[in-house]
Structures are given as structure tokens and as C-alpha cells.
KOLFI-733382 format. One line per 10 residues: number of its first residue (from 0); their letters; for each residue x, z, y of C-alpha. Coordinates in nm, 3 decimals. Example, Ala and Ser with C-alpha at 12.3 -4.5 7.8 and 13.67 -1.06 7.14 Angstrom:
0 = AS = 1.230,0.780,-0.450  1.367,0.714,-0.106
//
This chain:
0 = XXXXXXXXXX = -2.362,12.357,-2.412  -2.491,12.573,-2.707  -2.749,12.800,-2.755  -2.675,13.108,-2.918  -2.907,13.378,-3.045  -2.652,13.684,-3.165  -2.844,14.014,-3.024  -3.192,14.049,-3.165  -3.490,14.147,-2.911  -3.486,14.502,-2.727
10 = XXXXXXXXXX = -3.736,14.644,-2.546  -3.781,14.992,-2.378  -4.028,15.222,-2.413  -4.205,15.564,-2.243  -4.359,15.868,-2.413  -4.632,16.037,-2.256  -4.512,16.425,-2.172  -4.653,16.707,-2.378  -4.731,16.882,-2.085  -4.950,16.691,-1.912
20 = XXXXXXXXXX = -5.378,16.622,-1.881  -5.531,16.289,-1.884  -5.777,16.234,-1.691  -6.101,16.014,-1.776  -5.861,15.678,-1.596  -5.579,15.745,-1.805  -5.422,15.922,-1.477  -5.161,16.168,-1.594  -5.132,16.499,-1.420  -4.826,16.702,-1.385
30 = XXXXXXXXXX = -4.953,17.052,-1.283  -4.731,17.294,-1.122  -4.857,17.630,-0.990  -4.779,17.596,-0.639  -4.806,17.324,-0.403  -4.460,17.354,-0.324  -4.276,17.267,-0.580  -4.291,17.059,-0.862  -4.347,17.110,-1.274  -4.041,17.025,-1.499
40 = XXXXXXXXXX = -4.138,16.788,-1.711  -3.996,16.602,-2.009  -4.043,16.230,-2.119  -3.851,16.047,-2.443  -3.716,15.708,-2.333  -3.648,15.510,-2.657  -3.435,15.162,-2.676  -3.585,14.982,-3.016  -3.561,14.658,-3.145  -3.850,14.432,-3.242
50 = XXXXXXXXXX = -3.955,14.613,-3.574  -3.986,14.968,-3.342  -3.669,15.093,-3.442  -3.438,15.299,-3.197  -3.094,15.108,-3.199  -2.794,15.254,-3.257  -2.638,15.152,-2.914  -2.584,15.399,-2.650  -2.663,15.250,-2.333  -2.757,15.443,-1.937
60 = XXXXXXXXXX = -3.112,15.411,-1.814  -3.174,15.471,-1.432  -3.550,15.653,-1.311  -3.718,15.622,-1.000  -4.023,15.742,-0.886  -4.266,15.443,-0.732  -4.602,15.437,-0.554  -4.819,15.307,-0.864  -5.051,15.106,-0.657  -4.752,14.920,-0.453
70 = XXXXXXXXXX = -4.476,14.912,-0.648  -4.274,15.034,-0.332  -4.041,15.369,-0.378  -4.168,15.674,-0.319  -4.015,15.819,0.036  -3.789,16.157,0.024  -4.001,16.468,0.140  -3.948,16.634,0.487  -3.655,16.832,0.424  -3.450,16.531,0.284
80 = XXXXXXXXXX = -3.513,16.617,-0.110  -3.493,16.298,-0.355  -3.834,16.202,-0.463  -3.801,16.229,-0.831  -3.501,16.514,-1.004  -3.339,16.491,-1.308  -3.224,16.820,-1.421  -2.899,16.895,-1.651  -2.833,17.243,-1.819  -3.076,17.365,-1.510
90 = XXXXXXXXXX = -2.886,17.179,-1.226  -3.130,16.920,-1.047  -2.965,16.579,-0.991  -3.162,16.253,-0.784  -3.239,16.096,-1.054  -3.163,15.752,-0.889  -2.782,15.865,-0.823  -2.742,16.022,-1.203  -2.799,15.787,-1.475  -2.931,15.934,-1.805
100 = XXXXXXXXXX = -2.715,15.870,-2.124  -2.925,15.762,-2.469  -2.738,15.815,-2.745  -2.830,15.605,-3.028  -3.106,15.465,-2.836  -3.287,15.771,-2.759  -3.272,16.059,-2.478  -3.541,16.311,-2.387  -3.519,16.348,-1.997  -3.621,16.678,-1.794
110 = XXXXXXXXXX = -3.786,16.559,-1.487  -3.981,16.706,-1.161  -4.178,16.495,-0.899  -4.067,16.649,-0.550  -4.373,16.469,-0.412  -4.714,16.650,-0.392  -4.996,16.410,-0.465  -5.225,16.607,-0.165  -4.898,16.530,0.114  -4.910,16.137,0.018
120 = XXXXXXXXXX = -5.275,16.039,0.095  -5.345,16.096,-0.251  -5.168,15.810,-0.347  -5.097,15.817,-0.748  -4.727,15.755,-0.855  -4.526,15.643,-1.168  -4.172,15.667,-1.266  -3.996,15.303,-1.349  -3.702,15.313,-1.646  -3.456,15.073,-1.643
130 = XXXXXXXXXX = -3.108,14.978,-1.770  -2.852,14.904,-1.475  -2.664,14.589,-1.415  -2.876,14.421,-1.726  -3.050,14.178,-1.515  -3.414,14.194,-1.458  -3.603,14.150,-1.817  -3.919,14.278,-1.782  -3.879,14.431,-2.185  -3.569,14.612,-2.062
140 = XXXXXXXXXX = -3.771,14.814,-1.819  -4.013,15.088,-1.884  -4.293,15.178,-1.673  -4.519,15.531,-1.737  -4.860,15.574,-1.692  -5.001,15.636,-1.327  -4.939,15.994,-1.246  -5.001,16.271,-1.006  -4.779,16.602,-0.913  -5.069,16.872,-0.858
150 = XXXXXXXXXX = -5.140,17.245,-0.806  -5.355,17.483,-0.974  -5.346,17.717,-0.692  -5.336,17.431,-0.425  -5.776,17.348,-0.452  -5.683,17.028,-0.645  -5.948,16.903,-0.852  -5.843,16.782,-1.200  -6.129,16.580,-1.374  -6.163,16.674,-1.728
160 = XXXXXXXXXX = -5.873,16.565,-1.998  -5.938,16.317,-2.245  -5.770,16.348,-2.583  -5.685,15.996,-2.681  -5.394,15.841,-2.568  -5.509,15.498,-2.343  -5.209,15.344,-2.398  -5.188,15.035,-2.669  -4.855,15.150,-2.893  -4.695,15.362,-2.586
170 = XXXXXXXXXX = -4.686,15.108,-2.327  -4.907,15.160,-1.987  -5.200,14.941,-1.818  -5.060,15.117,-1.489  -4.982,14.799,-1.202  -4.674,14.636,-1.222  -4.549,14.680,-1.554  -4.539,14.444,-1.852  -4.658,14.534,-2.201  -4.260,14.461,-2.369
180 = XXXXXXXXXX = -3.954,14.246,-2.251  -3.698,14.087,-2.448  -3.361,14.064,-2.386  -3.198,13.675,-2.580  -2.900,13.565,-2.465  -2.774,13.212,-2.378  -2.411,13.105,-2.407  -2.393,12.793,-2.170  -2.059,12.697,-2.274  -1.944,12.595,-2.618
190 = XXXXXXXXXX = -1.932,12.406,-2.944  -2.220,12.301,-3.085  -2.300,12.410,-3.397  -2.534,12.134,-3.566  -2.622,12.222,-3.949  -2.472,12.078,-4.249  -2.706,11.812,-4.266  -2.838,11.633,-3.946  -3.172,11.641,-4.110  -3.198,12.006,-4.224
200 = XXXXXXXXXX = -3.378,12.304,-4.017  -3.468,12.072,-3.709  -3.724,11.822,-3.803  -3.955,12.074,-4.062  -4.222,12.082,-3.786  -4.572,11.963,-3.881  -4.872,12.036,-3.706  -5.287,11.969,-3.715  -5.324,11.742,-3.439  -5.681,11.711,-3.309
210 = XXXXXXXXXX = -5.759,11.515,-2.965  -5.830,11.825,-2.691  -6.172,11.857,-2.551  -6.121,11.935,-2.211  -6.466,12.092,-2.108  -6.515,12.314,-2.430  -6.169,12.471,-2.339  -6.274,12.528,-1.984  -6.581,12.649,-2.106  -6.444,12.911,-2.330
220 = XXXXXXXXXX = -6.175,13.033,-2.072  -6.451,13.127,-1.875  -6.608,13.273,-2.144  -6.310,13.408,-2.210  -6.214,13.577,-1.866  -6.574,13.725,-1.820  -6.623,13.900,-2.182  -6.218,14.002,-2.270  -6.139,14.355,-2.299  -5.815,14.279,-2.506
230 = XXXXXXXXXX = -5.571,14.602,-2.413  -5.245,14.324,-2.474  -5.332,14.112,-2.143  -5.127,14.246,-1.851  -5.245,14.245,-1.517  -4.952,14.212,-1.263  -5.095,14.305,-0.892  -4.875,14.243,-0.570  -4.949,14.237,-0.191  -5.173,13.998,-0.197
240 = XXXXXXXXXX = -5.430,14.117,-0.472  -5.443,14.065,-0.861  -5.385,13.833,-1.138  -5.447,13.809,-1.511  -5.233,13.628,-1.775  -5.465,13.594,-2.054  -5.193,13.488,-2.325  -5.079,13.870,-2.391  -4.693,13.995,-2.383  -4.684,14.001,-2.758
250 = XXXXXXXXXX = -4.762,13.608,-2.831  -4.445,13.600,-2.563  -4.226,13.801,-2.814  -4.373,13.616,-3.108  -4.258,13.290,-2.967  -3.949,13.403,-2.881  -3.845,13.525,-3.236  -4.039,13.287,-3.405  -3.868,12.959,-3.596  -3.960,12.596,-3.502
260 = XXXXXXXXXX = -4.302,12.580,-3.753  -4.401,12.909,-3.569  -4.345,12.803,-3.275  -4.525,12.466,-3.263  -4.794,12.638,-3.430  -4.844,12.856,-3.146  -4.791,12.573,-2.879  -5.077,12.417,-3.051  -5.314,12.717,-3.050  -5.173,12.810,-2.683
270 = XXXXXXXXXX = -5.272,12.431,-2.578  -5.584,12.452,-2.729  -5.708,12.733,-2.601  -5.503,12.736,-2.240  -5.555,12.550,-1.920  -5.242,12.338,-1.776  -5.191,12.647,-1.486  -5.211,12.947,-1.846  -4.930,12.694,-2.041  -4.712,12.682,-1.763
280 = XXXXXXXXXX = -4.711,13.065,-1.684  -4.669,13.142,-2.027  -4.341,12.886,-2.050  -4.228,13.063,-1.726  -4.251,13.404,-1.881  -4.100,13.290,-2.197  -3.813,13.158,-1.953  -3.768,13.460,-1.865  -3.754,13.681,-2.102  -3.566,13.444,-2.347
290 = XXXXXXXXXX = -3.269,13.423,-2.070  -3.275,13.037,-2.116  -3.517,12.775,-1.893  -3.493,12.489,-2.152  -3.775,12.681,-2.386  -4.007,12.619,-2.059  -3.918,12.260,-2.114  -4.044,12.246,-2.436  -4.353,12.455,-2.362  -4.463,12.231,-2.004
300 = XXXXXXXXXX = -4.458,11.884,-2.256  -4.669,12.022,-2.536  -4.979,11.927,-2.452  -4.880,11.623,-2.382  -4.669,11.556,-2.670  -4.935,11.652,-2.885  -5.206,11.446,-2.697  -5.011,11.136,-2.735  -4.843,11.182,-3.076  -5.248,11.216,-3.196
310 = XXXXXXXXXX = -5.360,10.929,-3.024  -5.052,10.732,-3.141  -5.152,10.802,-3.468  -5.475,10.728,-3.449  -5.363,10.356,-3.330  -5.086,10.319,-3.596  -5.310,10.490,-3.921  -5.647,10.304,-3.843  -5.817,10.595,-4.083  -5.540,10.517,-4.381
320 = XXXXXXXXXX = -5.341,10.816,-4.490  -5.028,10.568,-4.599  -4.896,10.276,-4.348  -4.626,10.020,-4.381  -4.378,10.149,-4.173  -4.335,9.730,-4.112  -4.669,9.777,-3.932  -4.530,10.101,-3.777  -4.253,10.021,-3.527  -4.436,9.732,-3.290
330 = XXXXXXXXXX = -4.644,10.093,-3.234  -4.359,10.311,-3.164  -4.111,10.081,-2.954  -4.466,10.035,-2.689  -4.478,10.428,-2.690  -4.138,10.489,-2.678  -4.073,10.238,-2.375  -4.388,10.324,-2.184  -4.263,10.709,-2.196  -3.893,10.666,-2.110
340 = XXXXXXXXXX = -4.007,10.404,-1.823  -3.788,10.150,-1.921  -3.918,9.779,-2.009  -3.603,9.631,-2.040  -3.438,9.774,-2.346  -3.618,9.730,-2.681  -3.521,9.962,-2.986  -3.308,9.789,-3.216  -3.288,9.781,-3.605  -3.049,10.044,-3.652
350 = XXXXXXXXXX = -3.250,10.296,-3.404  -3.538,10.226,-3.682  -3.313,10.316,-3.882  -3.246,10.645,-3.800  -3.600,10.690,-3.701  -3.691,10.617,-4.064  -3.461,10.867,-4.179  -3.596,11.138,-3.946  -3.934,11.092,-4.083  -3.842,11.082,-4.438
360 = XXXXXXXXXX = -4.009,10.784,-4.497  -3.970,10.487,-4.706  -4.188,10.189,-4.711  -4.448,10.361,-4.634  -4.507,10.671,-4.348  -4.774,10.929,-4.339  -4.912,11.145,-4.079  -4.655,11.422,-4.200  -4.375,11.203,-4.159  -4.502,11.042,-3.822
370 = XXXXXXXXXX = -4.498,11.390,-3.698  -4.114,11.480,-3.756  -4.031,11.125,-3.589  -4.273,11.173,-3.309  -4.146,11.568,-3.236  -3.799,11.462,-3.214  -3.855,11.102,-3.033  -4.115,11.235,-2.755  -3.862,11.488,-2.572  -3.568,11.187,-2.600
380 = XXXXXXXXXX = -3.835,10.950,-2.439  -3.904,11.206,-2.160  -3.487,11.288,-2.083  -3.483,10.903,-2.096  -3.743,10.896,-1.799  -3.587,11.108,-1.591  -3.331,10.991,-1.291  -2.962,11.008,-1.393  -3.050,10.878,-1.793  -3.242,10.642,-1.719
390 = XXXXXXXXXX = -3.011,10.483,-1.503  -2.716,10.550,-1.848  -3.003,10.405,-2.083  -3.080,10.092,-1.857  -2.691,9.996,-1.801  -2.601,9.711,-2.085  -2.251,9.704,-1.906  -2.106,9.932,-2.021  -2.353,10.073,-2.262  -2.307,10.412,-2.161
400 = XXXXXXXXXX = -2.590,10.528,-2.446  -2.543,10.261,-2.733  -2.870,10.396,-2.893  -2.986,10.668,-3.141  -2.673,10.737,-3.366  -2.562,11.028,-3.637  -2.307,11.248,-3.555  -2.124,11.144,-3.854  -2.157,10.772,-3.699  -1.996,10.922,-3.415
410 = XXXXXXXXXX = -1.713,11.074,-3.541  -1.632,10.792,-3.748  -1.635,10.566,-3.450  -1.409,10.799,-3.274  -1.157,10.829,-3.580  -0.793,10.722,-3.460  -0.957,10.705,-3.124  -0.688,10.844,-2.814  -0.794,11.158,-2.621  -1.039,11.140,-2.365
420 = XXXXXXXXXX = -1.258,10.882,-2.596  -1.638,10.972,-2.594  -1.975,10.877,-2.716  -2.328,10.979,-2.561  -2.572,11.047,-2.831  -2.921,11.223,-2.896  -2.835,11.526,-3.161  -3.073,11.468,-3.428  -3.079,11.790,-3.551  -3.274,11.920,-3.263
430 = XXXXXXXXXX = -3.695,11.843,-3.281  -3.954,11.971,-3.072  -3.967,12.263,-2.984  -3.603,12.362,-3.028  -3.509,12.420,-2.671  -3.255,12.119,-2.678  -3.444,11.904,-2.827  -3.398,11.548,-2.627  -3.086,11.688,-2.447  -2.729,11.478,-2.465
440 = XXXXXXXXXX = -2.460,11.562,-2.692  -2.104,11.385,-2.585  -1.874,11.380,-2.874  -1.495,11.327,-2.796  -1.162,11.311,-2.896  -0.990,11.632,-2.769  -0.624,11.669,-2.669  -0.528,11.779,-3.013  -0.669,11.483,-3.210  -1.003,11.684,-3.272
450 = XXXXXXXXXX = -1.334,11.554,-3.276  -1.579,11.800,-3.095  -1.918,11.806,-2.977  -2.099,11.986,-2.639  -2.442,11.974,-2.532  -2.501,11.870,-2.177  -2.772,12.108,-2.056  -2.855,11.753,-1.770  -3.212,11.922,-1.690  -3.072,12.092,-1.374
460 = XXXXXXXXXX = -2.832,11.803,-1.276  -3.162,11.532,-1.351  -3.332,11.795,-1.129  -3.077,11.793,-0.826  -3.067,11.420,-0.822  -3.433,11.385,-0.751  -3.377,11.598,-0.451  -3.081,11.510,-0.290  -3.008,11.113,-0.259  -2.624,11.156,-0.234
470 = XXXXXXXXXX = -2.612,11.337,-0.588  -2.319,11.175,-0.819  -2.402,10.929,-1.079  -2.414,11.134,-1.434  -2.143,10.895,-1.581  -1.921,11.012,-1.249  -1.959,11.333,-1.325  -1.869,11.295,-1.743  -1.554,11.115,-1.566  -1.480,11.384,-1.350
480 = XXXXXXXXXX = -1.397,11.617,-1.698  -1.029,11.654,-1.745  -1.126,11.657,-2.118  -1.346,11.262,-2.093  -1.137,10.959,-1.983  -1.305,10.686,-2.152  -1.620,10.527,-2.309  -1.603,10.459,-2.674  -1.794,10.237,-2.883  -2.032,10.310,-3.187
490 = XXXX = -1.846,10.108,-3.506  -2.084,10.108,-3.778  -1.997,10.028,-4.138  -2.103,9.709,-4.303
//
């Protein structure tokens, strides 16, 4: 299973109307001159990508009228009209039953509120945008301001309007909506494309490590929630009451378009700065929004992955910038064995091998190098820990998982091989925090002769096994292919 990143980021977006006053909240107020019947209104719903720019798609966006403070729809009036019109060359339209067309992105929308603010306890509305049958990405939906549908003839007070727009670039603090969503898409099924090289543009990460202090960060979090104003922090409230994410929307799109060193140097800032309950909201969201669960993986492990690659460090360097990597690997086979809970199967020289080649070391490893090694050895430690691989990893007979090997090694091994032949291997193209990173690659011999290669996304099948007792063994399961027959063997040459 591959991941796949064609379609760049879109998010939708609101316009305040021209013809509406602000109050001193940010309220908006659609004033019509009878209580009645509503004020035609008109509203610009844009579809841009992540540089602001409307896209040249043309796509159907869907309105409905909601009770701001609830999120619940607002109810039809007494005589059965829809809550919320859309009106076309002066015919009025639900607007829930008539999509509006954007062309090239873009659409201005004539509107009217049916719903008199005075006849629904006073209760302020807004109007929710979003594209049909998209799924629901919170950066494909649009949310307006909080808004009222008032009279000037009616006795309703409006406070006096305030000329600067609240809003932080067009989006609304009003409850329940989200500052931008993204819309990345996953393709579960595939080949997988590894680079050229198995060393190029997945083991580039290097970070400042520093051991955490625990009590400063609490400490400043507090800080932190008392003294923050920042307009980028959206507060989501439900049912039950309110609750603030204090790592904003907009570090959630920068992760999500960002490349490896980007990302790790947000992780790190994030981890730093973030309690354990902030990290894993923020890898939920970025779950979410990214259309793929693994980058949650890789987010959840950080901290720890950091904390122990720095203390690791700190036991392998003894204060010298340059170590023998001799003196290294005694260090690294305890770590490595202690994560993937499994005493009874020591590294071997060619796993050291690779290892060395990963860090780009020679006789001699420095923090830099320790770094690549540890950011792509950590997350195979952890899949090695879990249920199902750990059982592969432990199993001498067959050796279901013969160690860490290249793909080249692979293929080689597989040459003249009969179809059906695999190999389980660790890609080691993919490094912390690529959203693969520690997942299995099996590479077989296809029914045409053909080598090929597919990641096995095992985090929801690890998951499953943990729960229910009667769950398959993994190797079963790689049986139970109509593409894998058989184990093959790593050949290396000599």
C-alpha cells in the first residue's frame, strides 16, 4: 500500500456580505424592513488552494442555515417555508435541495434567512458551506460569521457597527467551525514507488535534540492558556461545553504540506511546547484532514522517539562529537531489543551493515548521523513490538523477517525465483516522520516474472489482533493472497 499525494490542499472560504452591520461581537446583521420577510443577501464562496488562489475546478457547494450556538439546523417557519432561500434569476429555491454551481472555483450566492431572529428566542444563526459527497474535511467546509435576520421597523435594537472586519483572513471565530481544512488523498492500494536510491529523500532528517523538562512545559501551557489571545486557535464547543486546541489550524496545514525536515522540525517544537493530551489531538486532526491515520502514528511516537534517541546519545557520545561506530552498536542492539520487546534475537553483522549505511557513517558516527539511523530504526523497533510482528520477528523457523535488507538485496534474491516467492523487509527509504516509516514492504515474484513491491499498511490488522484473540496469524493472512505462495530467502553476494 502506497501513499500518494496528487491533488494539492483546498480549502473553502466565506465573504462577509456588503450589506450587512457588525456589531461590537462580530455579530452580523441582515436587516430587512419588515419583520416578515427576509433581506436578500449576497455572499462569495471561493474554493482556493493553499497559496489563496481560486482553482480552476468547478465543483457544487450545498448551504444550510444552523443555530450558531448548537450547531443543530435551523427549523422551517410556521407556514412550512425552508429556513434559508437561494434565489436564481428572482425564483427562490431551499437552498438545501438546490446546490450552487462555482465555476472556476468561485460563485456569488443570493441568499434570504426566512427566520426572524425576534420568533427564535433570539437565538443567533449562521449559514454552513459545504461540498456534497466529499467526505467530512473540516477545510472543505465553510462556516460564516454568527448572524441575525432583523427589522428596522420591527423595535429591534442593533448595537452600533464596527468597521473592521473580526475575522483573521476571512475565516470566522463563530462555534463550530475550523479556521481551514485540507483535503490529501490516500491511495491504499498500489505499487510502491521507493526513489532511485534507497538512501535519497527519506533519511535527510536531523533535529536539535534536548532532554524535555516536564514542569517548565506545564508551566508555560498554563501560562500559555491564561494570557493567549492568538485569533488562529479554534475553539470547537458541543453539548457538553467548550474546548480549546492551542496548536492553531494553520501549524495543521503546515505539517501537512510540509517535507520530512519540516515536519520533524515542527514535531520537535510541537513536543516541546505540548502536553501528551495537545500532541495527540493535534495527530488526530492531522489524521483527519490529511485523509490518512498513519501521519497520527508518526505524530503519537515523537516525543518519545526524541526522548530516547537523546538519551541514547548521550550514553553512546559520552560528551565526544565523533565515536567509533565499534563502540556504537553494543548501544544500539540494547535499545533496539528493549523497544521491539524481543530478547531473543540479536542484530546481526549485516543489519549493522545497513544501519551504517543509513547513517552515512564510516568508522566513525556523529550525532548527525546517529540521528538518520535512530529516525528510521525507532518506528521499525516499535512495528516490531507490536502483536502479529513480533510474533514474524521472533520465529527462526521459518524466518519469516530475515532482518534489515535493501530492496535491491531483495530483488536479487528473488531473481529466477517462481511466482508466488516473497520476502518481508523494512523499506529503507522511509524515516521518521514519513507516514510509513517502520511499516512492511513484501516484495514478490508476480505471475508474469515481475518483481514488485506493496506496502502492508499492518497498523489496523496489529490493532484487531490485540482485540480479538481468534484474529489470523499475519503470515496466514500473506498466505491467504492469491498473488504470495511461498517464503523466499535473502541470498547475499560474497
Amino acid at each position: 500500500m502506497v501513499i500518494a499525494f496528487k491533488d494539492p490542499p483546498l480549502c473553502l472560504s466565506v465573504e462577509k456580505p456588503s450589506t450587512c452591520e457588525i456589531d461590537e461581537d462580530g455579530v452580523w446583521s441582515i436587516v430587512g424592513e419588515k419583520a416578515s420577510c427576509g433581506m436578500i443577501f449576497s455572499l462569495d464562496v471561493v474554493l482556493s488552494n493553499a497559496v489563496g488562489q481560486p482553482v480552476r475546478k468547478d465543483v457544487q457547494v450545498v448551504a444550510s442555515l444552523l443555530y450558531a450556538n448548537s450547531g443543530t439546523p435551523v427549523e422551517k417557519t410556521s407556514d412550512l417555508e425552508a429556513p434559508l432561500l437561494v434565489s436564481y434569476d428572482g425564483v427562490e429555491f431551499s437552498a438545501e435541495d438546490k446546490p450552487c454551481n462555482l465555476l472556476n472555483g468561485c460563485a456569488s450566492l443570493m441568499l434570504k434567512i426566512s427566520q426572524h431572529y425576534s420568533k427564535c428566542d433570539k437565538r443567533l444563526f449562521c449559514i454552513k458551506f459545504e461540498i456534497p459527497n466529499k467526505g467530512s474535511y473540516p477545510f472543505l467546509e465553510a462556516v460564516t460569521n454568527q448572524m441575525r435576520c432583523i427589522s428596522r421597523t420591527g423595535g429591534d435594537s442593533v448595537t452600533p457597527k464596527r468597521l473592521n472586519n473580526p475575522l483573521v483572513e476571512g475565516v470566522p471565530p463563530s462555534d463550530g467551525a475550523s479556521d481551514r481544512s485540507l483535503s490529501m488523498k490516500r491511495i491504499k492500494l498500489g505499487e510502491e514507488k521507493i526513489p532511485e536510491s534507497e538512501f535519497e529523500d527519506g533519511n535527510g532528517t536531523s533535529m536539535e535534540w534536548r532532554p524535555q523538562n516536564h514542569d517548565e512545559e506545564e508551566e508555560d501551557e498554563e501560562e500559555e492558556d491564561q494570557s493567549s489571545t492568538d485569533s488562529e486557535n479554534t475553539e470547537v464547543r458541543g453539548s457538553t461545553g467548550s474546548r480549546k486546541y492551542t496548536i492553531s489550524d494553520s501549524t495543521i496545514f503546515r505539517y501537512c504540506l510540509g517535507n520530512l525536515t519540516e515536519r520533524s522540525l515542527l514535531l520537535k517544537e510541537i513536543t516541546n511546547n505540548s502536553g501528551d493530551e495537545e500532541v495527540s489531538e493535534f495527530a488526530d486532526q492531522v489524521s483527519l484532514y490529511s485523509g490518512c491515520s498513519h501521519h497520527g502514528c508518526q505524530i503519537k511516537m515523537a516525543r518519545k522517539l526524541i526522548a530516547e534517541g537523546t538519551n541514547a546519545w548521550i550514553l553512546i557520545s559520552r560528551n565526544y562529537q565523533h565515536v567509533h561506530w565499534d563502540n556504537v552498536v553494543i548501544e544500539i542492539e540494547e535499545h533496539f531489543m528493549r523497544i521491539a520487546k524481543c530478547s531473543s534475537r540479536s542484530l546481526t553483522h549485516q543489519d549493522f551493515e545497513l544501519l551504517r549505511r543509513i547513517c552515512g557513517c564510516y568508522d566513525y558516527i556523529t550525532q548527525e548521523n546517529f540521528e538518520k539511523m535512530w529516525c528510521w530504526l525507532f518506528p521499525v523497533a516499535t512495528a516490531i513490538s507490536r502483536g502479529l510482528i513480533n510474533g514474524m520477528w521472533r520465529s527462526c523457523s521459518p524466518k519469516w523477517i530475515e532482518g534489515f535488507v535493501t530492496k535491491e538485496e531483495a530483488e536479487h534474491s528473488l531473481q529466477s525465483q517462481e511466482p508466488g516467492t516473497f520476502i518481508l523487509r523494512f523499506p529503507t527509504s522511509r524515516s521518521w516522520p514519513h507516514p510509513d516509516a517502520g511499516s512492511l514492504v513484501v516484495t514478490y515474484v508476480g505471475h508474469d516474472y515481475v518483481v514488485r513491491h506493496r506496502l502492508l499498511a499492518v497498523d489496523h490488522i496489529c490493532d484487531s489482533s490485540e482485540r480479538y484473540t481468534d484474529a489470523k496469524p499475519l503470515q496466514d493472512m500473506l498466505l491467504a493472497e492469491p498473488e504470495l505462495s511461498r517464503l523466499g530467502r535473502i541470498t547475499r553476494s560474497t
